[in-house]
C-alpha positions in Angstrom: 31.3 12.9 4.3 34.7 13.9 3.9 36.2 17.6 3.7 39.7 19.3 4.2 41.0 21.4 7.8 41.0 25.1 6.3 44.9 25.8 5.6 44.7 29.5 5.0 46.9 31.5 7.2 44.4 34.8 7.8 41.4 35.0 10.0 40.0 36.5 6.6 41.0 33.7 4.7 40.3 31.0 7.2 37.0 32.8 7.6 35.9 32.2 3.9 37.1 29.0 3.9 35.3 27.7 7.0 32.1 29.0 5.2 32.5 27.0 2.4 32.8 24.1 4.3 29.2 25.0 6.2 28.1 25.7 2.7 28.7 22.3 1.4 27.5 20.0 4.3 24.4 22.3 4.4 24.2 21.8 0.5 24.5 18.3 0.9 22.2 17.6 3.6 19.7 19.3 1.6 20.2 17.2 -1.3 20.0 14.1 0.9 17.0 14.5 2.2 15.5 15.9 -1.0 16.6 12.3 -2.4 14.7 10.8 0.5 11.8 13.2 0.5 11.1 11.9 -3.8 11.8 8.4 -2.6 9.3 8.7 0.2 6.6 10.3 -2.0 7.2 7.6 -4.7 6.4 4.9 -2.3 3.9 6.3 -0.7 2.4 6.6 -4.8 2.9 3.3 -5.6 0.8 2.0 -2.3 -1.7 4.6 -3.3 -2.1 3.0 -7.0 -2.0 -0.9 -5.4 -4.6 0.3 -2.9 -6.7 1.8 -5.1 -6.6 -1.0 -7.6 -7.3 -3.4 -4.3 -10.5 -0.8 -3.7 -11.6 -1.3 -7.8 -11.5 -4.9 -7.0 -13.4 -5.4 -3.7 -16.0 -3.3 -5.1 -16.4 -5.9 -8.1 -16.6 -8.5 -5.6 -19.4 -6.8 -3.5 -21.4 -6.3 -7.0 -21.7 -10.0 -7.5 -22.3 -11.0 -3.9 -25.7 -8.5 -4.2 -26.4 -9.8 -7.5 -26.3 -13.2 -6.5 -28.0 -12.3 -3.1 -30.7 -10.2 -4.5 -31.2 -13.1 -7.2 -32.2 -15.5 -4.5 -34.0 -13.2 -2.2 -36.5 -12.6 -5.2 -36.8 -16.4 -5.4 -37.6 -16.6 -1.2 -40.2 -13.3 -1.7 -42.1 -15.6 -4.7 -42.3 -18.8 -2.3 -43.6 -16.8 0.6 -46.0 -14.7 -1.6 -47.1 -18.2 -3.7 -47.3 -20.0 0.2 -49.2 -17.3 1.8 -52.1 -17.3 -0.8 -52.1 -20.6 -0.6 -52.4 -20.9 3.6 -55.3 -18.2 2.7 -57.1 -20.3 0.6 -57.4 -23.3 2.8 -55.4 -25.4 0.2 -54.5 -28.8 1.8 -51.0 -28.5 4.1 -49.2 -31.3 2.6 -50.2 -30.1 -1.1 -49.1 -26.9 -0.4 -46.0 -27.9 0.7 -45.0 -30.3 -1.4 -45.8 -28.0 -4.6 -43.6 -25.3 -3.0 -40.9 -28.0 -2.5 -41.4 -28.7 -6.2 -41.1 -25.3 -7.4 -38.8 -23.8 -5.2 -35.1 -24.5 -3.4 -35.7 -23.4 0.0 -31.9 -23.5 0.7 -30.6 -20.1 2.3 -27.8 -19.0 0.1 -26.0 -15.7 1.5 -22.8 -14.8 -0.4 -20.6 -12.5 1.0 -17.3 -10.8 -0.6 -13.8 -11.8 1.0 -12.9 -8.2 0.6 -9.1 -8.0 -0.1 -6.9 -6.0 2.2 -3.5 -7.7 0.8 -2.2 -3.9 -0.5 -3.2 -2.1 3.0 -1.7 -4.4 5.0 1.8 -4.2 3.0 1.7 -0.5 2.7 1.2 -0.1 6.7 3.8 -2.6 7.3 6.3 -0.9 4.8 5.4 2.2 6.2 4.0 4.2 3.0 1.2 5.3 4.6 3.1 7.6 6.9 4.4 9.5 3.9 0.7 9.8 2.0 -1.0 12.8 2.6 -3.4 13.5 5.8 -7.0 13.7 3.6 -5.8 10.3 1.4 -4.7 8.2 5.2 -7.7 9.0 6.6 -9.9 7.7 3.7 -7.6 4.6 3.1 -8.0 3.9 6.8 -11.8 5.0 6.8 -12.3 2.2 4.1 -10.5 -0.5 5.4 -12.0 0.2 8.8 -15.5 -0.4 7.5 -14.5 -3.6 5.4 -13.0 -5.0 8.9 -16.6 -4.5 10.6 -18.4 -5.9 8.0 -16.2 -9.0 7.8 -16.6 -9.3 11.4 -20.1 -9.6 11.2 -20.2 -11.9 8.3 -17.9 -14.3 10.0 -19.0 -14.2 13.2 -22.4 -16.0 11.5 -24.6 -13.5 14.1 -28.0 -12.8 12.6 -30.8 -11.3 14.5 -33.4 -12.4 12.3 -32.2 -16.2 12.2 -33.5 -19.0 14.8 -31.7 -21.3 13.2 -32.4 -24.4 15.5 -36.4 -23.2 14.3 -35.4 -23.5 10.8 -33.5 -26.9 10.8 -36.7 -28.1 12.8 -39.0 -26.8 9.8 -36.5 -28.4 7.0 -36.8 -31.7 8.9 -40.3 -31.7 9.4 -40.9 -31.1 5.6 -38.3 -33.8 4.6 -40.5 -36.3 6.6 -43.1 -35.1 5.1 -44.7 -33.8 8.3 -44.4 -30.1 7.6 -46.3 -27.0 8.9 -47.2 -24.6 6.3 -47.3 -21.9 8.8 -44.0 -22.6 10.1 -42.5 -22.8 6.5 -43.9 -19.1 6.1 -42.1 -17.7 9.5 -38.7 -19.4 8.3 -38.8 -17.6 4.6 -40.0 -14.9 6.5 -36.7 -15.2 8.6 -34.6 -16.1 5.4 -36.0 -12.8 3.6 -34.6 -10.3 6.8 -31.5 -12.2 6.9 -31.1 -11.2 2.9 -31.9 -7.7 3.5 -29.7 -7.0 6.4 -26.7 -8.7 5.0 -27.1 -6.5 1.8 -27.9 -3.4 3.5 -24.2 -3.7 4.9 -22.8 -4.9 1.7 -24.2 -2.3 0.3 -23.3 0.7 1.9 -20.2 -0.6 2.1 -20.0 -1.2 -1.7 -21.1 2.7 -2.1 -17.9 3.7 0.6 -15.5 1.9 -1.6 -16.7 3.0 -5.1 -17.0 6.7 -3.5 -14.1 5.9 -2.5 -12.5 5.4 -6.0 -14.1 8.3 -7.6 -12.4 10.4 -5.2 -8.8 8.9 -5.7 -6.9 11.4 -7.6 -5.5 9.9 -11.3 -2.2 10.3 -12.6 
């Protein structure tokens, strides 16, 4: 910033001069950081809208996981329910088994989102998410706190309702043919509680997200 010594010769002068001067650095400071407030609030937009869009996307992904998981934990209920009446009615182990094996996969397959977080990431590191307002951080971060635990979990392969040493025993035994109906029904029984807690978490997380999008203002 450049600007002139006051030349006048009068207190008066110099005076009206010297307030000028204050006048125009004050101006200009103003107009500075109005120019950076704008360009702050744009950024901090432009995360917003990538985030969002990120949110639309994860929530698309969770859909399909429950689809898929729901699918197969409908198949595992009809095995169990198709198994247990036949353990009630005495029916022959090895026949039982071996028409379960023909009508059914007993094959536990748990799907599980990979939740993208590319567009949170780049607007902490960048900093936009100082500039957002308080209400919209704090849901952003709310979010993206919640898909962090529920990755954790899925990754970290921890399931309560799994012995999975048991269940590799059981699939054995019925591949040599030496099966336990019994045992068969405690591992779908497993496989069915593993479904159910995986989607309860994938679900309420899926409801967080799309709540989450509803409340995203549009512009």
């Amino acid at each position: 910033m450049h600007f002139e010594v006051p030349k006048a010769k009068t207190i008066k002068e110099f005076g009206g001069e010297y307030l000028m001067i204050v006048i125009s650095i004050a101006t200009a400071l103003a107009l500075e950081h109005g120019v950076q407030t704008l360009h702050h609030r744009h950024l901090a937009h432009e995360a917003a809208v990538k985030i969002d869009a990120e949110i639309q996307v994860n929530v698309k992904e969770l859909d399909e996981a429950l689809s898929h998981n729901n699918d197969q934990l409908k198949k595992i209920q009809l095995a169990r329910e198709q198994l247990l009446a036949g353990i009630k009615d005495k029916v022959d182990g090895q026949l039982l088994i071996k028409q379960l094996t023909q009508q059914h996969k007993l094959g536990l397959s748990v799907m599980t989102p990979s939740l993208r977080r590319e567009a949170w990431e780049v607007a902490v590191a960048s900093q936009a998410v100082s500039w957002m307002p308080q209400q919209q951080l704090e849901r952003y971060s709310g979010i993206y706190a919640n898909m962090r635990d529920v990755q954790s979990i899925s990754s970290s392969g921890g399931n309560n309702f799994l012995n999975g040493a048991a269940m590799l025993n059981t699939v054995s035994d019925i591949q040599m043919g030496e099966g336990d109906p019994k045992a068969i029904y405690r591992m779908l029984t497993q496989m069915i509680s593993a479904y159910s807690s995986t989607d309860g978490n994938l679900q309420e997380l899926r409801d967080k997200l799309a709540k989450s999008a509803q409340d995203a203002p549009h512009s």
